[in-house]
N, C-alpha and C positions, 0 to 999 in steps of 0.2 A: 331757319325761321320756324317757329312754333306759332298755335295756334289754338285756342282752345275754346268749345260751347256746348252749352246745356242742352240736354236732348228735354223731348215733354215729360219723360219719365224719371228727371230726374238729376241723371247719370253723366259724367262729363267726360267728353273724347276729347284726345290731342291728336290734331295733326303735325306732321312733321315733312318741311321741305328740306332735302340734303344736297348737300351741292359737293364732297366728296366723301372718302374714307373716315378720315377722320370723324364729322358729323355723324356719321353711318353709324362708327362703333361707340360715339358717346353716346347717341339714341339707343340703343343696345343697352349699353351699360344701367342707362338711366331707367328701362321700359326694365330691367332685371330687378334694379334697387325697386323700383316700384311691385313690381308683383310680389319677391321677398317679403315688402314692409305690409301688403293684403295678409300675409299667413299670421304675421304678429300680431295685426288689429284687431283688439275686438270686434264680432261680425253680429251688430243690432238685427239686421234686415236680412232677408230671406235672401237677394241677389248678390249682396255682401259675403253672405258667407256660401255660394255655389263660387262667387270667384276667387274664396279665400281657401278652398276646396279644395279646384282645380289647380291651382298655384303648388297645394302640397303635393297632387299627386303627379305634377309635371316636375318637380321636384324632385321627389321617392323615389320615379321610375328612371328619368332622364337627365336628372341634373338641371333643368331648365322650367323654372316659374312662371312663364311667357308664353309658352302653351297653350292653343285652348283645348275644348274635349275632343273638338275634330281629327287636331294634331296630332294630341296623344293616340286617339282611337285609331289613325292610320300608321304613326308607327309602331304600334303593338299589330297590327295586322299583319305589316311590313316582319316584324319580330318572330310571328307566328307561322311565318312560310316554312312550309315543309317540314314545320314541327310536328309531331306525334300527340304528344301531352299537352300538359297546362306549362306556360312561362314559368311561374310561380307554383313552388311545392307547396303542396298544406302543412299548416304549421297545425300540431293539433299537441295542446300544451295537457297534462292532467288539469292543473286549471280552469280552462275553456270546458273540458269536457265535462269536470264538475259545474259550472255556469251553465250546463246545456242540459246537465242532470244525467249523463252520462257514465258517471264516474262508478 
């Protein structure tokens, strides 16, 4: 059973009752197509495109577009245990360095 309403701002939430596995991973599936289909969309509005964002960068990192920034930001902390450096090396292209005046 699905359920869906307009907040005042706008913005519309689904709720979803599950009643076993099945259910469980179709809402999954469907809650994945949908945040996927945020990255393709044009993003008019400011909220649009912070969730068409996060989609990419739960994407990039994780494989997963259903993330929010919380998500992400606890497993890169979770990532970052006992690390020394940075996750991600600098990429430092001649390119970049010329854009930065660098070069």
């Amino acid at each position: 059973m699905t359920s869906s309403e307009q907040s005042a701002g706008g913005s519309w939430s689904l709720t979803f009752t599950l009643v076993g596995e099945p259910q469980l991973q179709a809402a999954r599936d469907a809650w994945r197509a949908y945040a996927v289909a945020t990255i393709e969309t044009p993003a008019p509005l400011a909220a649009t495109a912070s969730q068409r964002l996060t989609a990419q960068i739960g994407l990039a990192l994780f494989n997963d577009p259903t993330l929010d920034l919380m998500q992400i930001a606890n497993q890169l902390a979770r990532a970052r245990t006992g690390s020394q450096g940075a996750l991600l090396p600098e990429f430092t292209s001649e390119a970049m360095e010329a854009r930065h005046g660098r070069s």
